[in-house]
C-alpha positions, 0 to 999 in steps of 0.5 A, spaced: 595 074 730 597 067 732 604 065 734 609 067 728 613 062 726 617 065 721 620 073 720 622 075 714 627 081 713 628 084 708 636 088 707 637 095 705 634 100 708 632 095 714 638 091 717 644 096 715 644 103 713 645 102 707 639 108 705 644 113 707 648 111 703 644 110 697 641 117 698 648 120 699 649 117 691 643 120 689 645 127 691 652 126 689 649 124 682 643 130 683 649 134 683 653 132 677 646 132 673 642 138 675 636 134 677 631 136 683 631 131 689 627 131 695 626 126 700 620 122 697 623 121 689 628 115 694 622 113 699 618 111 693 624 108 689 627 104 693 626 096 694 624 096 687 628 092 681 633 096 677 629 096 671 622 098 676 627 104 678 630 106 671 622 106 669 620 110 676 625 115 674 622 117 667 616 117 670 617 122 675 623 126 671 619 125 664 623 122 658 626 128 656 631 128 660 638 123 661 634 119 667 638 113 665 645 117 665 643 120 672 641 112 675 649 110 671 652 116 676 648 113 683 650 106 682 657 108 681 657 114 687 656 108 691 660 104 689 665 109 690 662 110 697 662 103 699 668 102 696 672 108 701 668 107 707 667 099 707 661 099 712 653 098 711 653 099 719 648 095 723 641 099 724 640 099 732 637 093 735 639 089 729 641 084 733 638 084 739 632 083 735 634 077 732 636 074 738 629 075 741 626 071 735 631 066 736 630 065 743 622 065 741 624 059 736 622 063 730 625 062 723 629 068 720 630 069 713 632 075 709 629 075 702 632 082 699 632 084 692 640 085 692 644 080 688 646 074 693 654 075 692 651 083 695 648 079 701 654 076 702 659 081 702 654 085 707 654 080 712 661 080 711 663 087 712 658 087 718 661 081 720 653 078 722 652 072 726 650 066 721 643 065 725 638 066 719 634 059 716 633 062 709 637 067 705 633 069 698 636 073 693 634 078 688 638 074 683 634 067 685 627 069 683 624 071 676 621 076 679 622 083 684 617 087 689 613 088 689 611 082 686 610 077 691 614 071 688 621 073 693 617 072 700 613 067 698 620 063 695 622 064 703 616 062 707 616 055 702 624 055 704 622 055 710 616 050 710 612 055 713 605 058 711 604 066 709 599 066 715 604 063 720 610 068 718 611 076 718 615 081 714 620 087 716 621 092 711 622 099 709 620 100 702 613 101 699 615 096 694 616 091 700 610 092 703 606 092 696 609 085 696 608 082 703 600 085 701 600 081 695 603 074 698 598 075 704 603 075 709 603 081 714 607 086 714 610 091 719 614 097 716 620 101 719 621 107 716 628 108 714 628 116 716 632 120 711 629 126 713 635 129 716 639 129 710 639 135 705 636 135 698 636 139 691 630 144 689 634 146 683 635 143 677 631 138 672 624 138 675 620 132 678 613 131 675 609 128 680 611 127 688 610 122 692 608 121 700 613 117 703 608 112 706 602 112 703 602 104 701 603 102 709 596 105 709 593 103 703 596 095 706 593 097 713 600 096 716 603 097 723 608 102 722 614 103 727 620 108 728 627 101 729 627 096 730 628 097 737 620 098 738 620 092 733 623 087 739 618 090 744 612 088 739 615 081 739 618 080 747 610 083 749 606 078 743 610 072 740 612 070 747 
């Protein structure tokens, strides 16, 4: 691999620990509509549009159940959420990272299937430095991941070629999206595991592995982005 001149971040899940929070919501609305949940129905939603989700939850619950009442009741548990604890807290090595790449010249840029007003408030909340070359938003691009119309918008913001940059994600969503725009790809796992789940209730259909798209994308996979830093320090130097 060449000298990479621009690292593509995606948001959720890998900058902030916004999947905790996610997850929490899911289990709050779980409870309050009696449906199954385990740890893969998250994984294999996540990083999606909010219409891929509303389409992902039929799919694994079946149309006969009120999935898009359940979905209404997670937006607004994390809503609340946010709204009480009014942190997405960094992940670790967060910042240690970008100040790797910034001292290797790379450009940065994030490119997040959130609204840009969320980024924003995220940034805020998490009072980021403002070090990123590129910002593009869900709300920017007609169409979501796994699509790969959002990180090739950052590598043309960037006036950077896919070959020459790489993407950072979390999500089976994010990685099928870097796959498809030719971009390679590194995926760190946003462990959830430890959280509980729900084995009663309205049952799932169809179960899905956590990271079966990392190896369908012949993607490096590591555990934070702390062994993300060490990758660069040992490579893009």
């Amino acid at each position: 691999m060449d000298k990479i001149k621009l690292v593509i971040f995606d948001m959720d899940g890998l900058m902030f620990e916004t999947g905790r929070l996610a997850y929490r919501a899911y289990l709050k609305a779980a409870e309050e509509f009696d449906f199954e949940l385990i740890h893969s129905v998250y994984y294999y939603l996540t990083g999606k549009t909010e219409m891929d989700i509303r389409r992902g939850m039929e799919e694994l619950y079946g149309n006969k159940v009120p999935t898009n009442q359940w979905r209404d009741a997670i937006n607004h548990h994390k809503e609340v959420i946010l709204s009480e604890e009014k942190r997405v807290f960094k992940k670790p090595g967060l910042l240690d990272l970008l100040h790797i790449l910034k001292n290797q010249n790379c450009l940065v840029a994030v490119a997040s299937s959130s609204p840009y007003e969320k980024i924003k408030f995220y940034f805020e909340l998490e009072q980021m430095p403002n070090c990123f070359d590129v910002i593009v938003s869900g709300d920017q691009v007609k169409n979501g991941k796994p699509n790969p119309e959002i990180f090739l918008s950052a590598c043309r913001q960037a006036n950077v070629s896919p070959e020459e940059a790489i993407v950072l994600e979390d999500s089976m969503a994010g990685i099928k999206a870097a796959k498809y725009a030719k971009i390679p790809a590194f995926l760190i796992e946003d462990d959830l595991t430890d959280l509980p789940v729900k084995n009663s209730g309205k049952h799932l259909l169809l179960k899905y592995p956590k990271v079966q798209a990392a190896k369908d994308a012949e993607t490096k996979t590591f555990s934070d982005l702390n062994e993300v830093r060490d990758w660069f320090i040992n490579h893009n130097s």
